[in-house]
N, CA, C and O atoms as a printed pandas DataFrame, in Angstrom:
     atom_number atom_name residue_name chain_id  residue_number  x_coord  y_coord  z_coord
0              1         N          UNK        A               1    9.766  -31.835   19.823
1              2        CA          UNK        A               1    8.941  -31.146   18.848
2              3         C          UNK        A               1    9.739  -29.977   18.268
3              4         O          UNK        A               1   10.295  -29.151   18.993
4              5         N          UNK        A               2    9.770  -29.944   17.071
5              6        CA          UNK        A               2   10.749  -28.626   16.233
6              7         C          UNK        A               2    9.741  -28.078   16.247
7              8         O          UNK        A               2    8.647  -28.576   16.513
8              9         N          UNK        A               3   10.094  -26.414   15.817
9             10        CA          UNK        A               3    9.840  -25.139   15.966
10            11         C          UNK        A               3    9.641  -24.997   14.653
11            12         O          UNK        A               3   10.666  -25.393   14.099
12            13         N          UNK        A               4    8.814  -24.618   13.824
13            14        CA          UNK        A               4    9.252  -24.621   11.851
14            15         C          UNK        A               4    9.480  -23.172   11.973
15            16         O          UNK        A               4    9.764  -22.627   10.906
16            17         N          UNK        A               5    9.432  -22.487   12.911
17            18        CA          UNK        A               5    9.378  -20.779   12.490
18            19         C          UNK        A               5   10.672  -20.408   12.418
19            20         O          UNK        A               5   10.911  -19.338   11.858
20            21         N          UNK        A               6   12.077  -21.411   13.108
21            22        CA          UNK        A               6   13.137  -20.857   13.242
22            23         C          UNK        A               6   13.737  -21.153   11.859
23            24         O          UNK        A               6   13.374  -22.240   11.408
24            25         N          UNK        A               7   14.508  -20.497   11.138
25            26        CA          UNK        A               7   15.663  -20.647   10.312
26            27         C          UNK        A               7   15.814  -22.099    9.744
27            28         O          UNK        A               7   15.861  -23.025   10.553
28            29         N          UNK        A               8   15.896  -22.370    8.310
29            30        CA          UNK        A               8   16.116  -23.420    8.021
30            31         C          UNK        A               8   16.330  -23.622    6.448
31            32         O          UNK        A               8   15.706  -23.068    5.543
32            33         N          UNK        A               9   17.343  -24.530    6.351
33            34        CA          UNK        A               9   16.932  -24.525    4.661
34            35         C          UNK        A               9   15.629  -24.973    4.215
35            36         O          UNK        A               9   15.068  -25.944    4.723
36            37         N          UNK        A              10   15.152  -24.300    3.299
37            38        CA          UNK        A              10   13.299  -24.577    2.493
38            39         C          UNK        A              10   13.355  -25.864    1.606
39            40         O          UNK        A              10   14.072  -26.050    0.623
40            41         N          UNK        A              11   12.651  -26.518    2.038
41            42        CA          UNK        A              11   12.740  -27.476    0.456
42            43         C          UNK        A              11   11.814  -27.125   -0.385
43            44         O          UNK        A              11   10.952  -26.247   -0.433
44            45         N          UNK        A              12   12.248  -28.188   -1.190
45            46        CA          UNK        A              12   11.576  -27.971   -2.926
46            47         C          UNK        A              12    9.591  -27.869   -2.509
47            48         O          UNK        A              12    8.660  -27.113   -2.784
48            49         N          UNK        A              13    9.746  -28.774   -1.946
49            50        CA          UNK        A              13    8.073  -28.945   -1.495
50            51         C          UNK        A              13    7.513  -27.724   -0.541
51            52         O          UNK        A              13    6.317  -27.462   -0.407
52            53         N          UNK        A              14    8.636  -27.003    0.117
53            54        CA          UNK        A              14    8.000  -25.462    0.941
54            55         C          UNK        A              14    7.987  -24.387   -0.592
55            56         O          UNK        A              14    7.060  -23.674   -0.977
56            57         N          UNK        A              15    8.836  -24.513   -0.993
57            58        CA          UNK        A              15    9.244  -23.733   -2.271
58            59         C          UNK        A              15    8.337  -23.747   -2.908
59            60         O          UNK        A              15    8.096  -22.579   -3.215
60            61         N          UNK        A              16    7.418  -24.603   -3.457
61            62        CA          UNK        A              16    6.429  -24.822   -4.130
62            63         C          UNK        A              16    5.169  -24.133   -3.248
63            64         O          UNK        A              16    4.653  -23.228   -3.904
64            65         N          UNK        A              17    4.509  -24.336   -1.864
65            66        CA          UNK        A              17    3.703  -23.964   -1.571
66            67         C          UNK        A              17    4.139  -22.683   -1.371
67            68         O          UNK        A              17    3.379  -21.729   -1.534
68            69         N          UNK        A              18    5.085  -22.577   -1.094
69            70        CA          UNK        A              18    5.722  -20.835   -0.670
70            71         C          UNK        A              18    4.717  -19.935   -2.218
71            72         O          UNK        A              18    3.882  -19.030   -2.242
72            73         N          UNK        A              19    5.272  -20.650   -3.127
73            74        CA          UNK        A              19    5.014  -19.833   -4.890
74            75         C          UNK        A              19    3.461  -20.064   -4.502
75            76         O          UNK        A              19    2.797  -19.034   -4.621
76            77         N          UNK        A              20    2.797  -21.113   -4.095
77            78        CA          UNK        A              20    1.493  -21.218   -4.514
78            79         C          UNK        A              20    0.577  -20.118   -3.567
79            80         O          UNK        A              20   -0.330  -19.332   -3.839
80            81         N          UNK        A              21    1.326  -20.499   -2.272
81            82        CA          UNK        A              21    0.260  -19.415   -1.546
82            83         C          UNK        A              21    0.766  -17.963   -1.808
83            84         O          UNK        A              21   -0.175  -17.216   -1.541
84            85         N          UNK        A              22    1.909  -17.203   -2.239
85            86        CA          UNK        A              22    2.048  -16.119   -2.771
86            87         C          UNK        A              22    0.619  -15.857   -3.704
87            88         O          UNK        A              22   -0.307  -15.067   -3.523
88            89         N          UNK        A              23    0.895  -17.009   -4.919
89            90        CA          UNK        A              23    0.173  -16.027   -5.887
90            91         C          UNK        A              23   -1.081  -16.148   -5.870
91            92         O          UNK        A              23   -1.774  -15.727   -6.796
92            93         N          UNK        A              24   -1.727  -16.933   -4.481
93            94        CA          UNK        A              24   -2.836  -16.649   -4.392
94            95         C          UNK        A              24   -3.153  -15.494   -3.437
95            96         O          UNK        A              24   -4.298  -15.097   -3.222
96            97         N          UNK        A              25   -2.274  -15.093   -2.997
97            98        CA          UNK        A              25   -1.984  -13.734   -1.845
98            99         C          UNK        A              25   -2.441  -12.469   -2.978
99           100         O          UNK        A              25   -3.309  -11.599   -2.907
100          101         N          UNK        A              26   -1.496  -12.790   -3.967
101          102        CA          UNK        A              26   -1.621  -11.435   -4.963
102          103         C          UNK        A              26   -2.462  -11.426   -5.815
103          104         O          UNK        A              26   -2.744  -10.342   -6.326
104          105         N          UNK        A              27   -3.110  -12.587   -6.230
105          106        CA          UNK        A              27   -4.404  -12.623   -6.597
106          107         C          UNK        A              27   -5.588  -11.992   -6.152
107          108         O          UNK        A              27   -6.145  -11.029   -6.678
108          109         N          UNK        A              28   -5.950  -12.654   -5.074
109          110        CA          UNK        A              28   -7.015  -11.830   -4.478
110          111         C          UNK        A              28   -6.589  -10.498   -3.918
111          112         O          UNK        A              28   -7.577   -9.799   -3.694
112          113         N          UNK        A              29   -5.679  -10.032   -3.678
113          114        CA          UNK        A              29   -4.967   -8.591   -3.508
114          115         C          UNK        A              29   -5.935   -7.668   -4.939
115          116         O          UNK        A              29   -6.986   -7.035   -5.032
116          117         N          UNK        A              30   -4.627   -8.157   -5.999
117          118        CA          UNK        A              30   -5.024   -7.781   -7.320
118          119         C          UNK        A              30   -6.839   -7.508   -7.559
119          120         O          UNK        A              30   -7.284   -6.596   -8.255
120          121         N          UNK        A              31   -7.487   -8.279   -6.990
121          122        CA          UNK        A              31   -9.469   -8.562   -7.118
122          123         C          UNK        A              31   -9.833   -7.585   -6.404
123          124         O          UNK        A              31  -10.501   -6.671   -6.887
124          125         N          UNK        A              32   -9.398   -7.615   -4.925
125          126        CA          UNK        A              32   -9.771   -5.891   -4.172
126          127         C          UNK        A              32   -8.982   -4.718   -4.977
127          128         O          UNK        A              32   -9.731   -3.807   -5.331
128          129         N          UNK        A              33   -7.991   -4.606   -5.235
129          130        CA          UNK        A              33   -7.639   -3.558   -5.997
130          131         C          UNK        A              33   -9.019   -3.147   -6.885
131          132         O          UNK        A              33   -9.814   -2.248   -6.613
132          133         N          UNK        A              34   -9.066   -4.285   -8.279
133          134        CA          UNK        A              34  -10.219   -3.835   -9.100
134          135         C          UNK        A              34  -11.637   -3.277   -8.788
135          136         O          UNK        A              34  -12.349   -2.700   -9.610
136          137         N          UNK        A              35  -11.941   -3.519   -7.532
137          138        CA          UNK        A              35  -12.788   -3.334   -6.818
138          139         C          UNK        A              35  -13.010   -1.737   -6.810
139          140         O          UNK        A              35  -14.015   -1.153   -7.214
140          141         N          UNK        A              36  -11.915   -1.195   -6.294
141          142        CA          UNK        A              36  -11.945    0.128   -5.739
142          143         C          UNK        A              36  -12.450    0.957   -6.509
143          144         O          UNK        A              36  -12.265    0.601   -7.673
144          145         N          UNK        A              37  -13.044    1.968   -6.424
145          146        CA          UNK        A              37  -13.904    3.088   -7.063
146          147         C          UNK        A              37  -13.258    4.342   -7.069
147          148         O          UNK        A              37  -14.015    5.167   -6.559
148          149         N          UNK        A              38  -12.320    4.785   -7.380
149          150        CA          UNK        A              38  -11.562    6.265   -7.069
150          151         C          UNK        A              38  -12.522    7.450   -7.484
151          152         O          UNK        A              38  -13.074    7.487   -8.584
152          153         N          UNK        A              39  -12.643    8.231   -6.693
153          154        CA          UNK        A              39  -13.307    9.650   -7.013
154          155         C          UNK        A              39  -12.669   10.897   -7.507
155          156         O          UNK        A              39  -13.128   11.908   -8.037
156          157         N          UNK        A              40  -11.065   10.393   -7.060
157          158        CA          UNK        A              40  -10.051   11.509   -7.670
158          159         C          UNK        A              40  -10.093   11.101   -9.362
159          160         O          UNK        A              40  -10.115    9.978   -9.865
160          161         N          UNK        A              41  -10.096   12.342   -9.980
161          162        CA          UNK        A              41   -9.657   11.800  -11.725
162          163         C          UNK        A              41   -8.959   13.405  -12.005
163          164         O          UNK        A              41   -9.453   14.500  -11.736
164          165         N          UNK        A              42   -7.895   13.142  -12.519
165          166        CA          UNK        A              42   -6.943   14.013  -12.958
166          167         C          UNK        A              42   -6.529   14.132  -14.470
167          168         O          UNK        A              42   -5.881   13.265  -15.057
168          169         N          UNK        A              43   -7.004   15.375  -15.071
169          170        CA          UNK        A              43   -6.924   15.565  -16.576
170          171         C          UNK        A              43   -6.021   16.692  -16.822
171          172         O          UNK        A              43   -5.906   17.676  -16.092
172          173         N          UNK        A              44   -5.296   16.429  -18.074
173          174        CA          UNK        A              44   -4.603   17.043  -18.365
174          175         C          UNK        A              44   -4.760   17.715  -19.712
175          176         O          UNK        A              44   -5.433   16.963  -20.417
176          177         N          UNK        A              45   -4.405   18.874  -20.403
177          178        CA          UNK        A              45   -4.422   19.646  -21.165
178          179         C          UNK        A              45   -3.370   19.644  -22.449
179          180         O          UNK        A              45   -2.494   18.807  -22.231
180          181         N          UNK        A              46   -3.238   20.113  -23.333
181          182        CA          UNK        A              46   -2.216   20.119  -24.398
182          183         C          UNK        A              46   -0.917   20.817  -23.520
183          184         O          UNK        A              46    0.263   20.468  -23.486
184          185         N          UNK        A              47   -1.648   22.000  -22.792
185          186        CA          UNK        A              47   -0.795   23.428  -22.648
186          187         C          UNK        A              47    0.114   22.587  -21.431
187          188         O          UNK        A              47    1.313   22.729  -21.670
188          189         N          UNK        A              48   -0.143   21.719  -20.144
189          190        CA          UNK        A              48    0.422   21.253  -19.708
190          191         C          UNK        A              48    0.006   21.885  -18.394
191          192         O          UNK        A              48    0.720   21.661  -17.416
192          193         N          UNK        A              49   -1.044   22.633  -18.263
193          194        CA          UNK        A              49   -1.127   23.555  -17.127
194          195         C          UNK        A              49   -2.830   22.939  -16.852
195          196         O          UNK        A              49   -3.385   21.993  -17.412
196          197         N          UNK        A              50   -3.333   23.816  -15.849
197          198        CA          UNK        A              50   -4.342   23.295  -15.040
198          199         C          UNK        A              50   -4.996   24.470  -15.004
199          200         O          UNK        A              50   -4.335   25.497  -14.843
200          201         N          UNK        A              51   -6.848   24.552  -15.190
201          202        CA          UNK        A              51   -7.686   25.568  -14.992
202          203         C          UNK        A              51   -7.775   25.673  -13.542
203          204         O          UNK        A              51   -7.768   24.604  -12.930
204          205         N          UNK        A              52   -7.860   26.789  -12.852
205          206        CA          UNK        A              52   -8.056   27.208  -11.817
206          207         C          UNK        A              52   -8.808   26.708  -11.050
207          208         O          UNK        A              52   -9.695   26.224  -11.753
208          209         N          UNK        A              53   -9.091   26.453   -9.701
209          210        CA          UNK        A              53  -10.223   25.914   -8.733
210          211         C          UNK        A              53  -10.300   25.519   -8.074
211          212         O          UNK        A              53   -9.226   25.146   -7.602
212          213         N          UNK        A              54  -11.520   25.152   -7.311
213          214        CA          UNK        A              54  -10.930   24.543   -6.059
214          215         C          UNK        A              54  -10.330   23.180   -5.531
215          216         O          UNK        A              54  -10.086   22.862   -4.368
216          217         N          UNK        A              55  -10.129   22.347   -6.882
217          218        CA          UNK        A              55   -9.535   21.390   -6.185
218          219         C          UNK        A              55  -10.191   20.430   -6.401
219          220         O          UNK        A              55  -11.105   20.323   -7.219
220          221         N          UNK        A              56   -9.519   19.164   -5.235
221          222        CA          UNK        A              56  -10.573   17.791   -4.923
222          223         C          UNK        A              56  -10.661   17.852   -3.802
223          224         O          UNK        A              56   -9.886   18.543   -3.141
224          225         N          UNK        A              57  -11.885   16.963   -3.134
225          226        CA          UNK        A              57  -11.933   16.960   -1.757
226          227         C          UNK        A              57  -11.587   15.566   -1.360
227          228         O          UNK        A              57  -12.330   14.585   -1.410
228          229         N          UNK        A              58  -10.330   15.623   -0.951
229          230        CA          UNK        A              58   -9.578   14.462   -0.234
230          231         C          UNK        A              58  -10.922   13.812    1.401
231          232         O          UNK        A              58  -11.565   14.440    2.243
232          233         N          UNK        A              59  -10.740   12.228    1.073
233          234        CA          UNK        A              59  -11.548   11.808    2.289
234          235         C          UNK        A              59  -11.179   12.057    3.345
235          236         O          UNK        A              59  -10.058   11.817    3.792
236          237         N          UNK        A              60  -11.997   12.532    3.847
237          238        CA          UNK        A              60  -11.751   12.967    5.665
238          239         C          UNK        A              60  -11.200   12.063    6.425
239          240         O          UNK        A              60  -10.530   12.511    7.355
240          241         N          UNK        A              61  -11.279   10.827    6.312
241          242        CA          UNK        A              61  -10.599    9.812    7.216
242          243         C          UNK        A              61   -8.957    9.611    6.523
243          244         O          UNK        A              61   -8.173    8.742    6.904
244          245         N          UNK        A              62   -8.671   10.614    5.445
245          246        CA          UNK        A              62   -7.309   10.163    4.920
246          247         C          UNK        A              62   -6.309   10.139    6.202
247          248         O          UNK        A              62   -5.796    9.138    6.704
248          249         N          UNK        A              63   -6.148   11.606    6.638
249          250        CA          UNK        A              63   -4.952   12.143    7.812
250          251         C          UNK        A              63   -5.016   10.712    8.938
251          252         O          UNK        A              63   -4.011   10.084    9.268
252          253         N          UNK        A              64   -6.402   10.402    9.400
253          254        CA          UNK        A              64   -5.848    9.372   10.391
254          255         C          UNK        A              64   -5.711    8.319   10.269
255          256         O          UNK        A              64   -5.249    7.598   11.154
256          257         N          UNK        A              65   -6.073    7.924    9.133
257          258        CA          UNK        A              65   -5.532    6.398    8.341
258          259         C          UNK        A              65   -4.272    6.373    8.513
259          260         O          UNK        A              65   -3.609    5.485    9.050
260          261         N          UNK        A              66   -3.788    7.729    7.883
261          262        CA          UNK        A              66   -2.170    7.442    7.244
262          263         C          UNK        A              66   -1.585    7.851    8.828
263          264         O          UNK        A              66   -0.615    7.241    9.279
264          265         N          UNK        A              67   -2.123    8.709    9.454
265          266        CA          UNK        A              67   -1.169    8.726   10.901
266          267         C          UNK        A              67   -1.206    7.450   11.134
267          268         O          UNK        A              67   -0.179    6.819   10.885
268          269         N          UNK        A              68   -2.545    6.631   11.741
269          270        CA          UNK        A              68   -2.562    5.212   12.313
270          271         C          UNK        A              68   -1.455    4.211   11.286
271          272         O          UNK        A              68   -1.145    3.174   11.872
272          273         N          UNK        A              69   -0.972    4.319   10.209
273          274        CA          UNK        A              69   -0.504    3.425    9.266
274          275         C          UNK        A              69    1.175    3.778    9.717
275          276         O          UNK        A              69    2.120    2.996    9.613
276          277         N          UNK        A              70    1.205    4.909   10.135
277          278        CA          UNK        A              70    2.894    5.692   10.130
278          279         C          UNK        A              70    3.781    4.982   10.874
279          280         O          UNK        A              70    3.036    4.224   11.496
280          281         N          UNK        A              71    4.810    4.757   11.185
281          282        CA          UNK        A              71    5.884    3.827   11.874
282          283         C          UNK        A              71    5.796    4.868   13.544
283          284         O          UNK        A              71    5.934    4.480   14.704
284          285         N          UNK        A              72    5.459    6.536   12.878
285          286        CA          UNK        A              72    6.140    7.396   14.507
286          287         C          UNK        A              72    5.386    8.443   14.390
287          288         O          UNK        A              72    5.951    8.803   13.358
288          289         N          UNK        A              73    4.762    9.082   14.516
289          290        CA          UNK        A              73    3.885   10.185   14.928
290          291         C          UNK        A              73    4.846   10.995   15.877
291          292         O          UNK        A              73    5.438   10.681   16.910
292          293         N          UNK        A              74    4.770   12.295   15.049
293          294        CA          UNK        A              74    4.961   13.295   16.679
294          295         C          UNK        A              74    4.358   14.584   16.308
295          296         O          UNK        A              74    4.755   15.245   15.349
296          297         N          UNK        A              75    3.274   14.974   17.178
297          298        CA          UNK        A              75    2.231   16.100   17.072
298          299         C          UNK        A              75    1.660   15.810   15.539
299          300         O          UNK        A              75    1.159   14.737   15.203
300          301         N          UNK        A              76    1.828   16.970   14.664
301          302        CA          UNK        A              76    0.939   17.070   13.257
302          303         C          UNK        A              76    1.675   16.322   12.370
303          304         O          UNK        A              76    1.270   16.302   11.208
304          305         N          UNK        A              77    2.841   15.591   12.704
305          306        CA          UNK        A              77    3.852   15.260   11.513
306          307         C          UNK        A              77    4.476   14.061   12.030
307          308         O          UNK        A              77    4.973   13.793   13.124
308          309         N          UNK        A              78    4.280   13.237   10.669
309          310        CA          UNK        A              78    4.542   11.762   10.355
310          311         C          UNK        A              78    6.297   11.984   10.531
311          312         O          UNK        A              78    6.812   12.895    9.885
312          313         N          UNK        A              79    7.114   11.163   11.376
313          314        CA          UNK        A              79    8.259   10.961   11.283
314          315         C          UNK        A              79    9.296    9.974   10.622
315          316         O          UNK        A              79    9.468    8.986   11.337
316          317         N          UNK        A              80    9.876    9.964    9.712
317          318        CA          UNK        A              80   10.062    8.854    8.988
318          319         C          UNK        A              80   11.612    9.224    8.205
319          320         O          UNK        A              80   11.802   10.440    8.155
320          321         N          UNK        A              81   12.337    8.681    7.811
321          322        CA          UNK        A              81   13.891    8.460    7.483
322          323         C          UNK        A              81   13.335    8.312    5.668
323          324         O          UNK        A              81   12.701    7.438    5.077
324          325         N          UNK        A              82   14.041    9.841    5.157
325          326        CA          UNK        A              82   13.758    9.602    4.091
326          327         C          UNK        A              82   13.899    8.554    3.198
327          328         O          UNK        A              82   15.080    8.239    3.053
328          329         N          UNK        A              83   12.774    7.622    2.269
329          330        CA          UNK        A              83   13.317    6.401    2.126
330          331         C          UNK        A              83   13.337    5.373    2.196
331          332         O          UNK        A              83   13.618    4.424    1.464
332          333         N          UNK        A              84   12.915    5.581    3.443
333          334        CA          UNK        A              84   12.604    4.542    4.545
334          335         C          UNK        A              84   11.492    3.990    4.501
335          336         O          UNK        A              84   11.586    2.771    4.351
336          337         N          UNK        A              85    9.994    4.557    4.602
337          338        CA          UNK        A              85    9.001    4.259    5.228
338          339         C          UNK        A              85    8.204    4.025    3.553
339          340         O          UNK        A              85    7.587    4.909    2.959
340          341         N          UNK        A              86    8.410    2.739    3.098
341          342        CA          UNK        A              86    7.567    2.659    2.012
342          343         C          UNK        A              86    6.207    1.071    1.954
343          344         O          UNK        A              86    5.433    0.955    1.004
């Protein structure tokens, strides 16, 4: 019994499903994207500058998303090789 996971030349017929199940990968990718609802909206001015205030309020679950998402954690700060971690 072969292994298909090891190394091999692709044929024309993997090549083909390879393309097909991609662009149905990025398809429905692309459909949740449209989905999303952003609450941040950022406007800009002639002058190029910004009225004073307080801001936006970033979601509270951002920090441990992006820790849980990070390659290395150490204490308050994501460790990562500039560059690197995209």
């Amino acid at each position: 019994m072969a292994n298909n996971s090891l190394w091999h030349k692709v044929t024309d017929k993997e090549k083909e499903q390879i393309a097909k199940d991609s662009k149905k990968l990025l398809n429905e990718f692309a459909s949740k994207l449209g989905k999303i609802k952003s609450k941040e909206i950022h406007f800009e001015n002639e002058l190029g500058t910004r009225e004073e205030g307080d801001g936006w309020t970033t979601d509270p679950d951002f920090r441990e998303i992006t820790f849980t998402n990070a390659p290395f954690v150490e204490g308050n700060s994501i460790v990562a090789e500039k560059g690197g971690w995209k």
